[in-house]
C-alpha positions, 0 to 999 in steps of 0.5 A: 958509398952508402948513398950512391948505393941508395941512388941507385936503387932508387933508379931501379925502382923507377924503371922497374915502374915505367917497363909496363908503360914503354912496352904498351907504347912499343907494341909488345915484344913482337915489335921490338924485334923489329918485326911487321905489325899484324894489323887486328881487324875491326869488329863487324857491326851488328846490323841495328834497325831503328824504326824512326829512320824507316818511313818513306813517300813514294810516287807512282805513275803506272796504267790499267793494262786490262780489265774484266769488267761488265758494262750493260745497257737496260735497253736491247739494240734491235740491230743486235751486233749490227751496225749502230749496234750495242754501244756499252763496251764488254772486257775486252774493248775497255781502254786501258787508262793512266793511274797517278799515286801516292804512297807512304810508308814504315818498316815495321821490319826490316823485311815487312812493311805498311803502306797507305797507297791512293791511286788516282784514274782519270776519266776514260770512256766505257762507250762507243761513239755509235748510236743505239738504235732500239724499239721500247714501250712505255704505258700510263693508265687512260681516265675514263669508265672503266680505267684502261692503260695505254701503251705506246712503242717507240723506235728510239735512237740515242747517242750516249757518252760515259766516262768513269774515273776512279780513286782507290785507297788502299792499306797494304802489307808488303813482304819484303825478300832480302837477296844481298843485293841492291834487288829486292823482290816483293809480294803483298796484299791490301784493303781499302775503298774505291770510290768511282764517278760516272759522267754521262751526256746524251742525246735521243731522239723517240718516234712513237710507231704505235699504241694500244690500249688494254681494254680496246686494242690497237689504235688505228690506223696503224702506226697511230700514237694514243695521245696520252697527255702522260706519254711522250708525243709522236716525236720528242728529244730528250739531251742531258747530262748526269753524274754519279758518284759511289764508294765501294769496297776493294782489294788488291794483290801486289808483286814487283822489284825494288832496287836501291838506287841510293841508300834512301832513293828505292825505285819500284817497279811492280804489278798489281791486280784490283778488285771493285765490289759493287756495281754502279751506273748511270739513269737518263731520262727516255721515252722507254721511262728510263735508260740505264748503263751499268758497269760491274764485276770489275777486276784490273791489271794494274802496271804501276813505277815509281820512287821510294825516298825513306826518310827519318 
């Protein structure tokens, strides 16, 4: 009797130990009335940003849509608007031209970003096609007793062809405006360099018309050139071609849409205005001493699309 009593305590004693574990594996109380389990809902991931996983390359084709800049030439057409007429090109005759870029990148939030932007113009003409037509004055002093200088006129006629391309580097802060949805707006503002080439060919032709000296007068008959071995003859032609290169300051401001085709894949689609600092041109050689276009002052609407491929 005595150990029947013992065997079963012993048995109770295990149970009493195993009723904590059957219950975890039954679900609770609730369970066991044979009730519908209430799923418990996962906790909400905290959003984490890893810097590493936030660089990105884009490539960008867009154009110069417009652009307010200055072309000058040094030398006045004596037709005024007329036919040859100015041949330099003002604001509003400037082509609009192609633009090729290149950007990477790194959120340094998830809302601001840092870019190295370069953009490439290829060449397009600042010109008309026309001649300019203009009278001009050269002058060289005349050896003898006393010294004179020698003036000659010249009615010039020049053909002129000039092409500018450009290659902006830029570093950009850009701004970022999460909406929740697969748009995301943007502004930004940048600095950098712009660096410009001019390529020029010519051709003039220059008939002298007439000279004077300081000391004696006109030379006649009229219509007579001096014969200054230091002048340009009754008749020359000058044709060439020259090149110039030069890097300015820039800046630019930026607005545009970006939307998530992918997790990683960003396609961009945005405006961009640019200014260039400083003012280049271009000299050839003319019976006038030197003929000279300039092209300054320039600010340009840009229309720039792409894609964005973020990367780890």
């Amino acid at each position: 009797m005595k150990s029947a009593k013992a065997w079963i305590a012993t048995c109770f004693l295990f149970a009493a130990s195993g009723a904590p574990a059957m219950a975890a594996d039954w679900g609770g109380v609730k369970d066991i009335g044979g009730g519908v389990a209430v799923p418990v809902p996962a906790p909400v991931p905290v959003p984490t940003y890893d810097a590493d996983s936030d660089w990105y390359v884009g490539l960008m084709l867009g154009g110069n849509i417009s652009q307010s800049a200055s072309t000058k030439n040094t030398n006045i057409d004596y037709l005024g608007d007329a036919s040859p007429g100015y041949f330099a090109k003002d604001s509003s005759d400037l082509p609009m031209s192609p633009i090729f870029g290149l950007t990477f990148g790194r959120y340094l939030t998830p809302s601001l970003r840092a870019e190295v932007a370069i953009d490439y113009t290829p060449n397009y003409q600042i010109t008309d096609d026309h001649k300019l037509g203009y009278f001009a004055t050269n002058s060289a002093p005349k050896f003898g007793s006393p010294i004179s200088i020698d003036t000659n006129e010249y009615s010039i006629s020049r053909t002129d062809t000039v092409k500018l391309s450009r290659t902006t580097g830029l570093v950009n802060l850009i701004y970022d405006f999460n909406t929740g949805t697969r748009f995301t707006p943007y502004i930004g503002a940048g600095g950098g360099f712009s660096w410009r080439r001019l390529q020029r060919s010519y051709t003039e032709t220059a008939t002298c018309v007439g000279a004077t000296n300081s000391i004696d007068g006109p030379y006649t008959p009229a219509g007579t050139c001096s014969g200054n071995a230091a002048l340009p003859g009754n008749s020359s032609t000058n044709n060439g071609s020259t090149s110039k290169n030069q890097i300015n300051l820039a800046a630019a401001v930026q607005a545009g849409v970006a939307t998530n085709l992918t997790e990683s894949i960003i396609w961009d689609n945005g405006w961009q205005m640019l200014w260039e600092g400083g003012a280049i041109s271009s000299s050839a050689p003319s019976a006038a001493g030197e003929n000279k276009i300039v092209y300054k002052d320039a600010i340009l609407q840009q229309f720039r699309s792409g894609l964005r491929i973020k990367f780890d």
